[in-house]
C-alpha positions as CSV (number, residue, x, y, z in Angstrom):
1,X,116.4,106.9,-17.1
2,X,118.9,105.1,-14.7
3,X,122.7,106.4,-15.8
4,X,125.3,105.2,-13.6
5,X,125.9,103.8,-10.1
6,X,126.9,106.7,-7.9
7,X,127.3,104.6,-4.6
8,X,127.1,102.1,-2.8
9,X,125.5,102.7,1.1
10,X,127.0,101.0,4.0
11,X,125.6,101.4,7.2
12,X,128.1,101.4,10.0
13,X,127.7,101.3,13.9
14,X,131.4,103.8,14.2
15,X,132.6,105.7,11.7
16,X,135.6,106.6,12.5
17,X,136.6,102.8,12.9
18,X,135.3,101.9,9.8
19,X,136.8,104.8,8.0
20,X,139.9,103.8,9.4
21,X,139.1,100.0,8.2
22,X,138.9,101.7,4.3
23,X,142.2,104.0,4.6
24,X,144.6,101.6,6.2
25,X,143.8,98.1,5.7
26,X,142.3,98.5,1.9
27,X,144.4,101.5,1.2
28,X,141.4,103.8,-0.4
29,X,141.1,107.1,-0.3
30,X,138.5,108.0,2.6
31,X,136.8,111.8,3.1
32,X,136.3,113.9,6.0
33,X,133.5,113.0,8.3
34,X,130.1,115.1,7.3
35,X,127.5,115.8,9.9
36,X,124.1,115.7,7.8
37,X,121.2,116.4,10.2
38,X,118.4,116.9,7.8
39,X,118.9,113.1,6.7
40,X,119.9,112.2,10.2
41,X,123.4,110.4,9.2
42,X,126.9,111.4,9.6
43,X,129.1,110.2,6.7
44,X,132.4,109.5,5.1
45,X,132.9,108.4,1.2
46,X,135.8,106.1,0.1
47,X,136.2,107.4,-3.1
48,X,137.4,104.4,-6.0
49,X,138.0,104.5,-9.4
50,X,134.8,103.8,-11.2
51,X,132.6,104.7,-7.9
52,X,131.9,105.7,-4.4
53,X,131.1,103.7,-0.8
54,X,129.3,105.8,1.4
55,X,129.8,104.9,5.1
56,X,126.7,106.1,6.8
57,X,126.8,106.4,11.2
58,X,123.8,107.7,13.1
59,X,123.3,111.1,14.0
60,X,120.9,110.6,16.5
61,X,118.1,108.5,17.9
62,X,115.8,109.1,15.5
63,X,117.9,108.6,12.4
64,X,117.1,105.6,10.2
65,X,120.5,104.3,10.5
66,X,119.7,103.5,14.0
67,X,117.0,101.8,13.2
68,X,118.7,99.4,10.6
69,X,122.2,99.0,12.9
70,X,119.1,97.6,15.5
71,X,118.4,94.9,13.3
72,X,122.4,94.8,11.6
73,X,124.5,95.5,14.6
74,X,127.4,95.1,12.5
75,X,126.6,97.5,9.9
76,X,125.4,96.5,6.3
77,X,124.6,97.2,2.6
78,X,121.8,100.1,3.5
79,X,121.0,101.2,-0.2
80,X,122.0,101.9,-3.8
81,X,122.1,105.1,-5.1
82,X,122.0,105.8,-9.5
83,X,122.2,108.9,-11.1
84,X,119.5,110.4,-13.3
85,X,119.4,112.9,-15.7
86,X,116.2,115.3,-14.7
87,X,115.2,113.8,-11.0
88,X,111.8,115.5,-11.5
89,X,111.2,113.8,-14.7
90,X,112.3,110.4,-12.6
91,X,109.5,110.8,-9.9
92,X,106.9,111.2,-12.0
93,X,107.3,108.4,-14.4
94,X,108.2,106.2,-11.1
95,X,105.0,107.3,-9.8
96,X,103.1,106.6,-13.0
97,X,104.5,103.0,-12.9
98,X,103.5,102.5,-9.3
99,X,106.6,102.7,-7.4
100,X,106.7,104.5,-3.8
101,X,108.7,107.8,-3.5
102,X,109.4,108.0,0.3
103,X,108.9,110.8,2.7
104,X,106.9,113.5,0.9
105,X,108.2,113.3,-2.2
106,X,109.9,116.6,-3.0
107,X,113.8,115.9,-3.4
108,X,116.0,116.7,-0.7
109,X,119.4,118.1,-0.8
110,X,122.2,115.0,-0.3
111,X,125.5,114.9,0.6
112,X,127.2,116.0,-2.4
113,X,124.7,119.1,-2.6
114,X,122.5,118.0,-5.2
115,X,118.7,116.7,-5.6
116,X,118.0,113.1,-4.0
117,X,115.0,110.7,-3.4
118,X,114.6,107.2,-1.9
119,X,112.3,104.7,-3.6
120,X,110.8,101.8,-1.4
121,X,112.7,98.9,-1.2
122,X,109.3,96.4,-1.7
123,X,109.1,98.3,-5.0
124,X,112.7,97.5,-6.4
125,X,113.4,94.1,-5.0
126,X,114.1,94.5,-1.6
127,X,116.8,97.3,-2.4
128,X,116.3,100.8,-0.9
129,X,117.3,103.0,-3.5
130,X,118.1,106.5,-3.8
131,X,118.0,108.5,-7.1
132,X,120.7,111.8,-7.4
133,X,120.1,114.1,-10.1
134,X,123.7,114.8,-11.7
């Protein structure tokens, strides 16, 4: 089911400094900022060879980033994301074997357009992961 990693989730408490942390000090290749209200995050992707960092900012008070930069003021791993074939597929056998699809279920749109879902971390060893259908 699981293909490859997609990215990894950072959760930062600025951006733009961060960004700037990935462009000039490490010399990666960093994307515009991207305002994504329906998840509550704004974000920026360093782009590497065999994968992706996603740095993820709030986008306002209610987004889950702040709560996690609360408890991590300096920012931190936030989640895994792996690529699957047929995300519908990938629910329901998830759900089948027990594991917790958060929010309502139905995938989401993410930030490069296509079908997402977050699993509960308790359910995959303390990881929150997220699941994009390539």
């Amino acid at each position: 089911m699981l293909m490859r990693l997609n990215h990894v989730a950072l959760a930062v408490p600025d951006l733009h400094a961060a960004a700037a942390t990935y462009r000039s000090m490490l010399g990666a290749s960093v994307s515009a900022p991207r305002a994504l209200p329906e998840h509550g995050v704004s974000v920026v992707f360093v782009e590497l060879e065999n994968t992706k960092i996603e740095l993820l900012e709030p986008l306002g008070e209610n987004s889950p980033i702040a709560a996690f930069l609360a408890k991590n003021p300096n920012g931190g791993m936030h989640h895994l994301c792996y690529e699957v074939a047929d995300i519908l597929a990938a629910r329901d056998h998830l759900v089948a074997s027990g594991a917790r699809v958060l929010g309502d279920g139905e995938p989401k749109i993410g930030a490069h357009g296509k079908p997402v879902l977050f699993l509960h971390p308790g359910d995959v060893h303390g990881t929150l992961t997220e699941l994009e259908q390539i």
